[in-house]
Structures are given as structure tokens and as C-alpha cells.
N, C-alpha and C positions, 0 to 999 in steps of 0.2 A: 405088780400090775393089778389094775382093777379087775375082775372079777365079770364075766360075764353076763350073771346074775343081776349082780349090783348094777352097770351101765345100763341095761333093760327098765329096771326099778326108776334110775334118774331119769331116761329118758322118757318112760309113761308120765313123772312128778312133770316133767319140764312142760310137756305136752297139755297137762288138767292145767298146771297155772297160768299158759298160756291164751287157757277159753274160759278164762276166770271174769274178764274184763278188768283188771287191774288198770290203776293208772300207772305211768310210765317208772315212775322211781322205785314203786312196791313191787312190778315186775321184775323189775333188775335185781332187787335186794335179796327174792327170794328165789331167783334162776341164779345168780351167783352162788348161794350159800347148795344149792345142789351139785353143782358146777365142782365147786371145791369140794367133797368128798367121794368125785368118781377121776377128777383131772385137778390136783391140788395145783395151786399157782401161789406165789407169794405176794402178788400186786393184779390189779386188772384195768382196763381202759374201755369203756364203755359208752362208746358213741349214738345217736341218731344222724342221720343223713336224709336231705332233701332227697327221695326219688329221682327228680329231674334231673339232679347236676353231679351228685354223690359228693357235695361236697356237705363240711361237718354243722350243725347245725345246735349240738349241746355236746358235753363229755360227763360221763359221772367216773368218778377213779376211786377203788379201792385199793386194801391190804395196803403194803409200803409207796402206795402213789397217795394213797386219802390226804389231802391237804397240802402235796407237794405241788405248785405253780409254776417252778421259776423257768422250766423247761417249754410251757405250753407254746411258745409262741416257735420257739427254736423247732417243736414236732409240726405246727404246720409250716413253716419255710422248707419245712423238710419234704414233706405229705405232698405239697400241691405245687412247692414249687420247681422240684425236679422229676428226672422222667424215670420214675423208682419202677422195676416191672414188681414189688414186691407192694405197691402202695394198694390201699381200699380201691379207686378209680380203675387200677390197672386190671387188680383183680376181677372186680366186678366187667371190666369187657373184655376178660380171656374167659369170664366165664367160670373161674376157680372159687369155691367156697371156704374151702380151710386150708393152711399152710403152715408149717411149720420153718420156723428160720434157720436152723438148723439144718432142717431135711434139704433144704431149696441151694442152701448156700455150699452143704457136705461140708459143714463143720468151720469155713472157713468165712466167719462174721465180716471180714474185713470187707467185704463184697459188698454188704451193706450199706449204706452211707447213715440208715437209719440206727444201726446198729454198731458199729463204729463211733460216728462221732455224738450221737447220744445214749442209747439205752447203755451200753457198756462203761463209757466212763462216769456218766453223772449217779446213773443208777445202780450198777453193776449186773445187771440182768445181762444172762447169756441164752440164754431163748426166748421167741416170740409165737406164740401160738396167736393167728388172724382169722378169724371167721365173717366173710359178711352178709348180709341179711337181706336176701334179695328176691322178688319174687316178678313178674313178668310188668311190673310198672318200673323196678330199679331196685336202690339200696332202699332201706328205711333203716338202718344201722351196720356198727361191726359191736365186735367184743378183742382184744387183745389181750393176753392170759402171756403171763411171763414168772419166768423161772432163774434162781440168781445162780453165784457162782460156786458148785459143788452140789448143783441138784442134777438129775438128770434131763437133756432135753425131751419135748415132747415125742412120744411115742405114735408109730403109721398108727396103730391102733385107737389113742387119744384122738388125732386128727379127723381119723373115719366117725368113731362116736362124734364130735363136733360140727362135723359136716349134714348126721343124722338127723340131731338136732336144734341144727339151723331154719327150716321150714318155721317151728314152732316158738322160735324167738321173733322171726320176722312176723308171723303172725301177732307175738304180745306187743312188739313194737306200734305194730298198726295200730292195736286196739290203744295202747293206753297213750298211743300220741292223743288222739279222742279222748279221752276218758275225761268227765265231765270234772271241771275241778271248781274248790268252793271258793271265792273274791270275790271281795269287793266291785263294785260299779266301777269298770276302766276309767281309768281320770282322764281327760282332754289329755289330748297330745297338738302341741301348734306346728302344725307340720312336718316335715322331714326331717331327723336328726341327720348330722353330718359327721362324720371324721376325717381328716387328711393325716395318711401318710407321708415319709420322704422316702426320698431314695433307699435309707438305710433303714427303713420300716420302724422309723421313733415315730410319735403320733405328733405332728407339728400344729396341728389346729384342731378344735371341735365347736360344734354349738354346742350353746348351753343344754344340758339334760342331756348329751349323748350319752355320756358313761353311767349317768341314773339306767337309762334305757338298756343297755349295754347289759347292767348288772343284773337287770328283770330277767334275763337270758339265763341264772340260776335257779331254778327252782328247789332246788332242796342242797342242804351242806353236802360236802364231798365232790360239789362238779366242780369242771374248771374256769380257770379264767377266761372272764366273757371275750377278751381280747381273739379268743382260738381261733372263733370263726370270723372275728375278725381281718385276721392276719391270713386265713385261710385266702379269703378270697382278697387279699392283695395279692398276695403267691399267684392264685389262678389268675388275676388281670394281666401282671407281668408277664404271665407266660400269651396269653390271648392274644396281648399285645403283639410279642413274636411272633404270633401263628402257631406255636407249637398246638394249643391247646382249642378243639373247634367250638368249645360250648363255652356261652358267658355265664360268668360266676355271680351266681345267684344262691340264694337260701332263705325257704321260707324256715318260720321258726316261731315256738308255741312261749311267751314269757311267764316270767310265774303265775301271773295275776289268771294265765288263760287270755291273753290275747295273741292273733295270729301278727307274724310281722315280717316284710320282705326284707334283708339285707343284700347290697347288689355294691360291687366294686367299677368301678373305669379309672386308666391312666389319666391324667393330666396333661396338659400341654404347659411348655415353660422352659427356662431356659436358667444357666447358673446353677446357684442352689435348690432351684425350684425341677429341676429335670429329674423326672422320673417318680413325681409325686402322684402318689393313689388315692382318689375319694371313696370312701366308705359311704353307701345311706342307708338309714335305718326307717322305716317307713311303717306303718299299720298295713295290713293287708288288705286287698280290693275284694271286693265278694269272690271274682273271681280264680283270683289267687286259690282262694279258701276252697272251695267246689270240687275246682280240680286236682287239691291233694285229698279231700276224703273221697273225693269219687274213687282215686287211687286206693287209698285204705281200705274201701270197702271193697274192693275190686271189683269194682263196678266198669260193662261194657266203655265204649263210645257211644252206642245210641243210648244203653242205660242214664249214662250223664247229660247226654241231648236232654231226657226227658225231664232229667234232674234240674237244670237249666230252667227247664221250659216252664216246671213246678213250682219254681219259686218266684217268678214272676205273675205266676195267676193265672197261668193258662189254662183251660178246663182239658177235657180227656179229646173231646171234638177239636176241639182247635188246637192240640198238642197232633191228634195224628194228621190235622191239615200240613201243618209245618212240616214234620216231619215224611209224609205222605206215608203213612201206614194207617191200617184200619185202627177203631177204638178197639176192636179186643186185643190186637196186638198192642195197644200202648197197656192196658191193663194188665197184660201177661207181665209189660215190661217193671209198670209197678208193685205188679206183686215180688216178684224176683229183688227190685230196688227197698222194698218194704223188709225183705228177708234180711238181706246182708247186710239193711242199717238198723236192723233189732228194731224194728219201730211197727207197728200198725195202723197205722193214717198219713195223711199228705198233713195236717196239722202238726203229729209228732216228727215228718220225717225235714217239714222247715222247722223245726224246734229243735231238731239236731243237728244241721247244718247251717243253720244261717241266723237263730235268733239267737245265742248267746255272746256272739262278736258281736253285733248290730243292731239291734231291738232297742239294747240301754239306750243309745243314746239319738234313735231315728227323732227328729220333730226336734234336734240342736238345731245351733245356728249353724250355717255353713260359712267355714274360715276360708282364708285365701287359698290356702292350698287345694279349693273344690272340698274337703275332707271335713267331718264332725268338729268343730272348733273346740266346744265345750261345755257346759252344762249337762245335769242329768236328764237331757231329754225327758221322753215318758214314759208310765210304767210299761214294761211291756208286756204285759196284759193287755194295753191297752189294743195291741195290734193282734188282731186274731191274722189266722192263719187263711187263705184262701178257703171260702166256701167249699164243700163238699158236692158235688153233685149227687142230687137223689141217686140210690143203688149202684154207684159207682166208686170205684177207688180213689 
């Protein structure tokens, strides 16, 4: 057993890397490699999650999963589309941070359906250590730590360290879903990508460039097949569909390049072979989209994002507390506070953090059918300064 010393030591490491501002993949690589010398595992799974919907939105998988795929799709049929009390969803609204499969099941896997008819036989892992990443907006990730067959299961002790330091992974999460990455000028997108499912979740139709789009959903070697969150939210439509399930499946989602982008599922209508086919769309993000998951990140109020809102539009401090009917030193209080938790110090830097790196490149394109940026490199975006400043105000 680890040493009470030693899990202090990881836990302060976890916690400094955490207020590092890492981006998302350097966070993980280096919260793992601690991870595994106070709670060794032999494989890990390594999600983000849409806040909103807690559905999966990337995977990165180490140790004995690194490059294994063929299972991805079979774990979300699994994940979202039955009513597991042991799944990311379930947990996150009883409210449970870590678990052990072992501990929950008292030895008897079979109980599982997760563990059962996958982790066990394709993998041979005999426990599942779950943690997920949650803080008063929702998920923003888990982690899955698994152990094979003739190691011991996860210990109460491992599970409580895990649960300790959970806070400070949801924190790195937030941070390096943000974290500024270097790409190229996004290329036109001609509107919505598509996919159709059937019944038996084969992919029977796509537009051109889905799966290009699909694949942009990697950012770095080791994650999984983009298909995950694809499949994810067919799992969650079918169930919608029944009613089991009250929230529609949706997931925003960061591609490599750094563009934001919404995937969303619905049933089909149709008959024969066509009964029970699911559309996939894959779509660019709407400003709004975007706003209200950093607003999220940053943990930013409701009226903090009001202001945020109101900031990016061009509203000055007078005519933000008109709208909002508060005085200006209250709107000022509110941007200082907004100023703090997006690391910025101006209303210039604080739209250069939220709204000019999706959107700037290519404002002054043409606009295509779909309402949406058609194509060309727009203009510099320098060329768009940011909302005037008001003399001696925020």
C-alpha cells in the first residue's frame, strides 16, 4: 500500500499541474504518470465530457488500451445506451465521485454488463477504478484506471485519494479544454456534415468530409476512435426516443485544428430497412455555443455571462448596466471578477479570449447557404479591433 507520505506528495504534484495552464493532452500525460506511482493501473481511459449533457466528447487511452479501437464503439452502446447505475451519467447525478468495481459489485463482476461482456473478456481487466470531474456547471471529464487479472482490486484507500484529487483534475480539464493551441487558419467548412446510422448502428450514409471532420476530433496519437462520440449520441437518441432519457444528446467539442463544434443526434422516421435510423450532425459552433461553455470553464456567474454577452457585442459599461438594470460600478465590480477568472486584463484581451480565435479569421467571408462563413480567408484579424475602451473604465 502507498504510503501516506507519498499520496500527499502526488496530491500537492496533481494540484501545481493543475494551475499550470496546460493544454488538455500535456495535462493528462503528466496527471497520469503521477497517478501511476501512488495507484499503479495497467491501462487508463481518459475522457472529456460536455458539461451539459455528460456525454463523451474526446477519449485519450493509455498503458494496454494505447492504440486498441476495436472495442470503442461497443463501450458507448454500452455507456449511453443502457441504464448502468455504474455509468459517468449515473454517477455524476447520484452525485458519486469515485468507485471502484469491485467495491460496488463485492467481487461479483458479472453484475456489470460493462464488465462482463467487455472489460473482462476482450481485455481481461478485473477492476475498474471511475472518477468524474465535476464541479457546479457538470462533468468536464472522467478518468477510468483498470487493473487485470492477478493484480489486486482497487483499494477504499486508493478510491478516497482519487476522489481527493478530483477537484484538481476538473480544474486542469477546464483549463486546457481553453488552452490556446497553434493552427493553421480553419479551412471553410460548406455547411453541416451528416452521418446516418441504421438500426444496427453500421454507418449507412455520410456527406462528403464527415469522417475528414470526424477525424479532426483527434488531437494527439493515443485517443480514440472518433466514431465514440459518435455512437455515443446515437445510444443517447434511441434512448430519448423511448423517454427513458430527459436530456437531448448533444456535445460540444474542441477539433484539433482548435475549432469549437456542435455534434447532435435525432431518430429518423421510415419504415422497412430504414426503421430506426439515427442522423449524426456535425456542425461549427455558434458564438453562442462557445460563450456558454467558457463561461462554464471559467466559472463564471449567470449575470457574469450576461455581462459577457453584453461585452462582446459592444455594449459600453452605461448601456450594459441599462440592460441589465444595475448600476455601472456594479457592472465594473462584475468585470473585474470576469477579468480575474479569464487571466486577462481588458475587455480587448477578454474578446481575444473568447470569441476572436474561432471567429476573427474568417469574419468579412462570404456567407454560404447554410447562414455560416462559406469560405476564404477573410481578414487579418487585426484587422478587427476589439470594442473601444471607455475613458477610465473597465
Amino acid at each position: 500500500m502507498t504510503s501516506a507520505l507519498a499520496l500527499g506528495r502526488a496530491r500537492s504534484d496533481i494540484d501545481v499541474i493543475s494551475r499550470a495552464g496546460l493544454p488538455l493532452h500535456s495535462f493528462v500525460d503528466e496527471t497520469a504518470a503521477t497517478l501511476q506511482h501512488v495507484v499503479p493501473f495497467v491501462a487508463a481511459c481518459i475522457s472529456t465530457l460536455d458539461p451539459a449533457t455528460t456525454m463523451i466528447s474526446s477519449s485519450r487511452k493509455l498503458g494496454e488500451l494505447d492504440g486498441r479501437n476495436e472495442q470503442d464503439v461497443t463501450w458507448s452502446q454500452i455507456e449511453y445506451g443502457s441504464d448502468d447505475p455504474t455509468s459517468i451519467t449515473a454517477m455524476v447525478a447520484a452525485g458519486q465521485i469515485a468507485i471502484g468495481m469491485n467495491h460496488v459489485t463485492q467481487g461479483v463482476l458479472d453484475l456489470s454488463v460493462r464488465m462482463s461482456q467487455l472489460l473482462v473478456p476482450h481485455f481481461d481487466f478485473r477492476d475498474e477504478a471511475r472518477v468524474a470531474f465535476v464541479d457546479r456547471n457538470g462533468a468536464w471529464g472522467h478518468i477510468s484506471l483498470f487493473r487485470g487479472n492477478g493484480e489486486p482490486a482497487f483499494a477504499v484507500e486508493e478510491l478516497d485519494f482519487l476522489s481527493a484529487v478530483a477537484p484538481a483534475f476538473t480544474r486542469g480539464f477546464r483549463t486546457g479544454l481553453l488552452a490556446k493551441l497553434s493552427r493553421e487558419e480553419a479551412g471553410a467548412q460548406a455547411g453541416p456534415a451528416v452521418v446516418v446510422f441504421d438500426s444496427h448502428d453500421r454507418v449507412v450514409q455520410s456527406t462528403p468530409g464527415a469522417h475528414a471532420l470526424l477525424a479532426q476530433m483527434i488531437a494527439v496519437p493515443g485517443m480514440a476512435d472518433p466514431l465514440t462520440s459518435a455512437q455515443a449520441l446515437v445510444s443517447g437518441a434511441r434512448r430519448f426516443a423511448r423517454g427513458e432519457v430527459g436530456t437531448v444528446p448533444r456535445i460540444r467539442a474542441r477539433t484539433a485544428d482548435g475549432v469549437w463544434v456542435v455534434l447532435h443526434a435525432s431518430p429518423l422516421g421510415g419504415a422497412g430497412d430504414r426503421a430506426g435510423d439515427v442522423v449524426v450532425t456535425i456542425e461549427e459552433a455558434r458564438p453562442q455555443d462557445v460563450i456558454d461553455l467558457i463561461g462554464a470553464a471559467f466559472d463564471l456567474t449567470l449575470r457574469e455571462r450576461d455581462v459577457v454577452t453584453a461585452v462582446l457585442r459592444g455594449i459600453d459599461t452605461r448601456g450594459i448596466a441599462a440592460a441589465l438594470h444595475l448600476s455601472p460600478y456594479t457592472v465594473q465590480d462584475h468585470l473585474k471578477s470576469i477579468f480575474t477568472k479569464a487571466g486577462v486584463s481588458s475587455r480587448r484581451e477578454l474578446v481575444a479570449r473568447v470569441y476572436f480565435d474561432q471567429y476573427v479569421p474568417r469574419m468579412g467571408a462570404r456567407i454560404g447557404p447554410s447562414g455560416w462563413y462559406s469560405g476564404g480567408s477573410g481578414v487579418s484579424r487585426t484587422a478587427f479591433a476589439a470594442p473601444r475602451r471607455e475613458p477610465q473604465e473597465l
